[in-house]
C-alpha positions in Angstrom: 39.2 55.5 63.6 42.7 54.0 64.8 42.7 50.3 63.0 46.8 50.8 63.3 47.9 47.6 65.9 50.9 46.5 67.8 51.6 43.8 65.5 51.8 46.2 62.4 54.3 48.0 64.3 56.2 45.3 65.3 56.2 43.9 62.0 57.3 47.3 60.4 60.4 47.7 62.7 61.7 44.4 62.4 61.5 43.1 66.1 61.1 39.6 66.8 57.1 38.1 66.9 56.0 36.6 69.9 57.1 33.0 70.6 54.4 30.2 70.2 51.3 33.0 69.2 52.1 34.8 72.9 50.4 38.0 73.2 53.1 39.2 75.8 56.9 38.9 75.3 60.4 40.6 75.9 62.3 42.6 73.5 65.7 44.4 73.7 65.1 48.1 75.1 66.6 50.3 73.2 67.0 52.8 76.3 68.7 50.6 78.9 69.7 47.2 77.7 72.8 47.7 76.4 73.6 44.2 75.6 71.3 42.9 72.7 71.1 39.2 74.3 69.1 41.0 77.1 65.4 41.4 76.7 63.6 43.6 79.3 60.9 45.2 77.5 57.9 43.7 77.7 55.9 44.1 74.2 51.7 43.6 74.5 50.5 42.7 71.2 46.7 42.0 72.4 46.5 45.3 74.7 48.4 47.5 72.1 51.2 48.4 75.1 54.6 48.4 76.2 56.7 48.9 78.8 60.5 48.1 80.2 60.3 48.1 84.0 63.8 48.2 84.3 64.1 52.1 82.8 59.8 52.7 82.9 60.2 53.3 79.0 56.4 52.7 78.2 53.6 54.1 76.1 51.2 52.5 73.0 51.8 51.9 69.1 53.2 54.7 68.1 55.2 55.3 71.2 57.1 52.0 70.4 57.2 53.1 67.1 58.7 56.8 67.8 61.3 55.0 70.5 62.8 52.7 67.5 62.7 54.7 64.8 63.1 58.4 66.6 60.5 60.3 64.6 58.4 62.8 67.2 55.5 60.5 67.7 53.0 63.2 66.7 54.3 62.1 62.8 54.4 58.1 63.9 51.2 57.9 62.8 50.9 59.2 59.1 54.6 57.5 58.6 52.8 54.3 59.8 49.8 54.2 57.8 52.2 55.7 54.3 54.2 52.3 54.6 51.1 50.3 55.8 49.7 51.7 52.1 52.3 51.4 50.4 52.0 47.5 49.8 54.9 47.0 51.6 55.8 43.5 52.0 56.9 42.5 55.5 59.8 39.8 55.5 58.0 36.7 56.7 60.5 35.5 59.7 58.7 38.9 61.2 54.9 38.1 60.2 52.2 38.5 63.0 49.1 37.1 62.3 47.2 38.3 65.2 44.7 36.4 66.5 42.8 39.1 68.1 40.5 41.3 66.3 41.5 44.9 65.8 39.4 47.2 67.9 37.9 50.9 67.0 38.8 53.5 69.0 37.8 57.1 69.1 40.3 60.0 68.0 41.0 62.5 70.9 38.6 65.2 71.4 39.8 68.9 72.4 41.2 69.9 75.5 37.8 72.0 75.7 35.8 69.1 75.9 37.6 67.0 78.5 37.5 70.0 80.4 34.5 70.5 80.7 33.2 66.8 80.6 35.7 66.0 83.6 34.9 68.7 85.2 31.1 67.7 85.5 32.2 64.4 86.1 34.5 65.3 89.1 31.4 67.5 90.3 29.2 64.1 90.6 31.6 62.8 92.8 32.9 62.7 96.4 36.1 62.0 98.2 36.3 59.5 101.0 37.4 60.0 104.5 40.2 57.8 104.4 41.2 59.8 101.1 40.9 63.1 102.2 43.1 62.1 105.8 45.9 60.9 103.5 45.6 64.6 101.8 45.8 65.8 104.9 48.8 64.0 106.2 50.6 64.9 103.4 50.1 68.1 103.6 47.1 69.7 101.9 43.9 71.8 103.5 40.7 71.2 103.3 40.5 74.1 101.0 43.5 72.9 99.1 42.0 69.6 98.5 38.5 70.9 97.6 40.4 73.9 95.1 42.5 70.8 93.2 39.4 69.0 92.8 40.5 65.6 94.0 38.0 62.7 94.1 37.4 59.1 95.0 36.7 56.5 92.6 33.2 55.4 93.0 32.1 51.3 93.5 29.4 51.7 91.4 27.2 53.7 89.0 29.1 54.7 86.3 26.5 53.7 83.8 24.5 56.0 85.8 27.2 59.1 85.5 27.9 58.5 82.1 23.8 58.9 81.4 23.7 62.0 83.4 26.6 63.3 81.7 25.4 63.2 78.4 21.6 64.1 79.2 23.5 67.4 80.5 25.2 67.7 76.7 28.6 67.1 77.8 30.7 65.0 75.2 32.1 61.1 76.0 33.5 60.0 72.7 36.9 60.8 72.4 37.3 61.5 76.5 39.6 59.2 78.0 38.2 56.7 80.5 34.6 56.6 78.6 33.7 54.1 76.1 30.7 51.7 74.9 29.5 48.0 76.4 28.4 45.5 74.0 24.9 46.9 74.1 25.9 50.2 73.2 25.8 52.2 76.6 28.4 54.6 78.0 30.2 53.9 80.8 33.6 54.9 82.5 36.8 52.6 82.8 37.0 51.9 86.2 40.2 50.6 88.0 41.2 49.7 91.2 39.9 52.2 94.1 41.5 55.2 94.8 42.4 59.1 94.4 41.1 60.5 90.6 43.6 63.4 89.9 43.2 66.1 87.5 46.0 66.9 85.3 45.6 70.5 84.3 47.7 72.3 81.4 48.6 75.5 81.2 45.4 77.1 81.5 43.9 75.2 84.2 42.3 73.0 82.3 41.9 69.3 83.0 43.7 67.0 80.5 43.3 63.7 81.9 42.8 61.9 84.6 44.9 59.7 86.8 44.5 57.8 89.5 46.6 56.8 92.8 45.5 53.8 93.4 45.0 51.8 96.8 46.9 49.1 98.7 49.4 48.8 95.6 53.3 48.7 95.8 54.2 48.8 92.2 52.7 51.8 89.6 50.7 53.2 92.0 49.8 55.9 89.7 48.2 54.8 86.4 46.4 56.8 83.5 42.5 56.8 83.1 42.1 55.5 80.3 39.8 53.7 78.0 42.1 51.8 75.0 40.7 48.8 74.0 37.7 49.4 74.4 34.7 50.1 72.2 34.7 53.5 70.8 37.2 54.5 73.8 40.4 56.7 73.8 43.9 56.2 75.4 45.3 58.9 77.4 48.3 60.6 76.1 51.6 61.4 78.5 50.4 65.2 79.5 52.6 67.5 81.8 50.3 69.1 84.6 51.1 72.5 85.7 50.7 73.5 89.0 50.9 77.6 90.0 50.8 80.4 87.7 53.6 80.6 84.8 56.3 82.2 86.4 60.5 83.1 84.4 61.4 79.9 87.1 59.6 76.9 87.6 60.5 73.6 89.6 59.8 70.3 87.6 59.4 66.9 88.8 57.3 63.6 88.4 54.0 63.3 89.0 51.2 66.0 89.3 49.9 64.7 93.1 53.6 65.6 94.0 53.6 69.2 91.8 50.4 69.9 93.9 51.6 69.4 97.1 54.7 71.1 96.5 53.2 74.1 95.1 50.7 74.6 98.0 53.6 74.0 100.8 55.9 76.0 99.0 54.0 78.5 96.7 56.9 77.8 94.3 55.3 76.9 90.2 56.0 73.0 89.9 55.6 71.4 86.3 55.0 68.0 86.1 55.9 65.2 84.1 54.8 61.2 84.1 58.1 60.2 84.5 61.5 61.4 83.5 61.5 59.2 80.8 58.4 60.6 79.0 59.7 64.2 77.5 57.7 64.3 74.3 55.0 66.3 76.0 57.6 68.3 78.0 59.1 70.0 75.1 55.5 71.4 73.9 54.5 72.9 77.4 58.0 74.1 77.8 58.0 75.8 74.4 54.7 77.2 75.7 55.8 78.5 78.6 59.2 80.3 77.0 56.3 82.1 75.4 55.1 83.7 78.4 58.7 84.1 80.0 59.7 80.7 81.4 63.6 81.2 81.5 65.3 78.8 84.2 64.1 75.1 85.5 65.0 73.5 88.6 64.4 69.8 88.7 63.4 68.0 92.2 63.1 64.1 91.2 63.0 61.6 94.0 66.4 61.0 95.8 66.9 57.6 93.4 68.3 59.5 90.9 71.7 59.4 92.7 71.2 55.6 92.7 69.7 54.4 89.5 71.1 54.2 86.8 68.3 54.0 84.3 66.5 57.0 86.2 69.9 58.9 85.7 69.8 57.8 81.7 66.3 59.5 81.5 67.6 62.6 83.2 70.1 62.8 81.2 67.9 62.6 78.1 66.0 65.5 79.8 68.8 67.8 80.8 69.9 67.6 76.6 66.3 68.8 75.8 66.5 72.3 78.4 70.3 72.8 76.4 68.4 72.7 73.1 65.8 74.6 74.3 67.9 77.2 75.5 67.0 76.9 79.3 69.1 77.6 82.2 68.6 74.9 84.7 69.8 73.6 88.1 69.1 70.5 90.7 67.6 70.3 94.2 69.5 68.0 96.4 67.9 67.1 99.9 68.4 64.8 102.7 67.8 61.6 100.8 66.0 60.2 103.8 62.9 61.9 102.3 62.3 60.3 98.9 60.5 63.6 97.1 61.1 66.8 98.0 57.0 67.4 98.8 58.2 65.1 102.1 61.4 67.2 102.4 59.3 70.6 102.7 56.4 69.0 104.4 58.8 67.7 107.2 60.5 71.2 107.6 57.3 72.7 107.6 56.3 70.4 110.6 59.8 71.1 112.5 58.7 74.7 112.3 55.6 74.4 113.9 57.3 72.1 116.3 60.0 75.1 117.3 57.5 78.0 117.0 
C-alpha cells in the first residue's frame, strides 16, 4: 500500500510548509519561475497534488519529488521510503504535521487487466447524441467513433457497473477510477459529464481513461482517476498511440486530438498529456525505435509560437529526441486553427466544397 504523502515529500525536499495549517499553497516552480520571490505552483498537501498553471507542470508525490530532485520518478519511490527509514530527522522550520489522515491506496494493476476491465466497462456503456454530433463535427464517422470506443459518462449506476463487472471476474483493485465507499462496495470516480476516452499503448490496449469534460473553459481534459480514495489508484501520465507503428510518426497533445488526426489524415499520431509530461514519452519512444520508429514530427497547438512556458516544455522535449537519437521536424499551419486536427479537418471540408 502507498502510506508515502505530500507532506513527507515536502518535508524531505526542503520546501516551505503551508502557512497557518493550509492544505493548499504556492511554491517557487522550478520550471518557469525564474525569480525565487515568485510563487506559482500550487502544492495540495490534503489531495496529494500539484500543479503550476502558469507552465501546466503537474502530477502527484513522487512527481513533485522527481521535478526537484531530477531522479526518473519510476526510482522516486524507493529513494523516498530509504530516507523515510533511515530515521532521518527533518529540520523543524520544515515540519508538517498533517492533519489529515493518510489514505491506502491500491498499487497499479497490469496493463492486461485495465484492458480488459475497461473494455467491459466501455461495453456497458452508451454515447449521447449531443456527444456523438460533436464527434461528428469534428470530424469522425460513425464507424470511426464506434472503432475508438468513445463513451458518455453515465448520471448514475456505477455501483451497479462496478457489481456487474466483478460478477463477470473482471478485476477493480488497482484500476484507476474504481475504489471502495465506506461500506465496502465498489464504485467508479465519477466527474463532471462528458466524453470517456481510451488511451491505448502500443498494442491497442487501453491504459487509462480520460475524460473531456462539458461546459468547462479551463482543463477540459482530466485523468480518471481514483487517488484518494479507499483502496483506489491514480492514473499515471500515459502516451496513447493512434495508427500502426510506422519509421515516422507525428506527436502532439492529447489522444482525442491524435485520433482525429489519424483518421482525417491516416498519418500515425503519438500522443502525449502535455508537452511538459515526457517521462512516459521516452518509454514508448524507446519502444517504438524497437520496431523501427526513426523520425518525429511534432504538431502542438499554434501557442507554442506565443508562450513562453509551452516553448520551455518543447524545448525540454526536443533535448530528449537529440538523446534518443531521433531525427525530428515541426508542422507550422495557419495559426487561425489552434491544432492541426482543425487545420486538416478545415482543408478536408474546402475540398469537398471545390469538388
Amino acid at each position: 500500500m502507498n502510506l508515502i504523502q505530500m507532506a513527507d515529500v515536502v518535508d524531505l525536499l526542503g520546501l516551505p510548509a503551508p502557512p497557518n495549517g493550509r492544505s493548499s499553497y504556492y511554491v517557487s516552480c522550478p520550471c518557469c519561475d525564474e525569480d525565487p520571490r515568485k510563487r506559482h505552483l500550487n502544492i495540495n498537501i490534503r489531495k496529494n497534488v500539484f500543479r503550476c498553471p502558469r507552465c501546466g507542470v503537474s502530477g502527484g508525490i513522487f512527481d513533485l519529488y522527481s521535478l526537484y530532485t531530477g531522479i526518473p520518478r519510476d526510482e522516486a519511490r524507493d529513494e523516498i521510503m530509504s530516507k523515510l527509514g533511515t530515521g532521518r530527522v527533518v529540520p523543524k522550520a520544515n515540519r508538517i504535521r498533517s492533519a489529515w489522515p493518510a489514505v491506502t491506496e491500491y498499487p497499479m494493476t497490469d496493463v492486461d487487466t485495465r484492458d480488459a476491465t475497461y473494455t467491459a466497462l466501455l461495453a456497458k456503456l452508451s454515447l449521447a447524441p449531443d456527444h456523438r454530433e460533436n464527434l461528428l463535427q469534428r470530424g469522425l464517422t460513425e464507424e470511426e467513433i464506434e472503432q475508438l470506443g468513445y463513451k458518455t459518462t453515465p448520471v448514475l449506476g456505477y455501483v451497479s457497473i462496478a457489481a456487474q463487472l466483478q460478477a463477470e471476474g473482471f478485476y477493480l483493485s488497482g484500476v484507476p477510477g474504481f475504489y471502495r465507499r465506506e461500506d465496502d462496495v465498489w464504485t467508479f470516480n465519477h466527474e463532471k459529464r462528458g466524453i470517456l476516452i481510451p488511451v491505448r499503448d502500443v498494442d491497442g490496449k487501453i491504459q487509462g481513461l480520460q475524460i473531456r469534460r462539458d461546459n468547462v473553459s479551463k482543463r477540459k481534459f482530466r485523468w480518471v482517476s481514483s487517488a484518494e480514495k479507499k483502496d483506489g489508484c491514480r492514473a499515471e501520465g500515459w502516451t496513447h498511440l493512434a495508427g500502426t507503428v510506422r519509421d515516422e510518426i507525428i506527436l502532439t497533445e492529447g489522444p482525442m486530438k491524435a485520433d482525429i488526426i489519424h483518421d482525417l489524415s491516416g498519418d500515425t499520431v503519438l500522443a502525449v498529456p502535455g508537452v511538459n509530461t515526457l517521462t512516459q514519452l521516452k518509454l514508448t519512444l524507446e519502444r517504438l525505435m524497437e520496431s523501427g520508429l526513426r523520425q518525429v514530427k511534432t504538431a502542438f497547438d499554434m501557442d507554442l509560437l506565443t508562450n513562453i512556458h509551452v516553448q520551455n516544455g518543447y524545448n525540454n522535449l526536443l533535448a530528449l529526441l537529440d538523446e534518443l537519437d531521433l531525427r525530428y521536424g515541426t508542422y507550422l499551419w495557419d495559426p487561425r486553427y489552434k491544432g492541426l486536427d482543425d487545420y486538416i479537418w478545415e482543408y478536408c471540408l474546402d475540398k469537398h466544397r471545390s469538388a
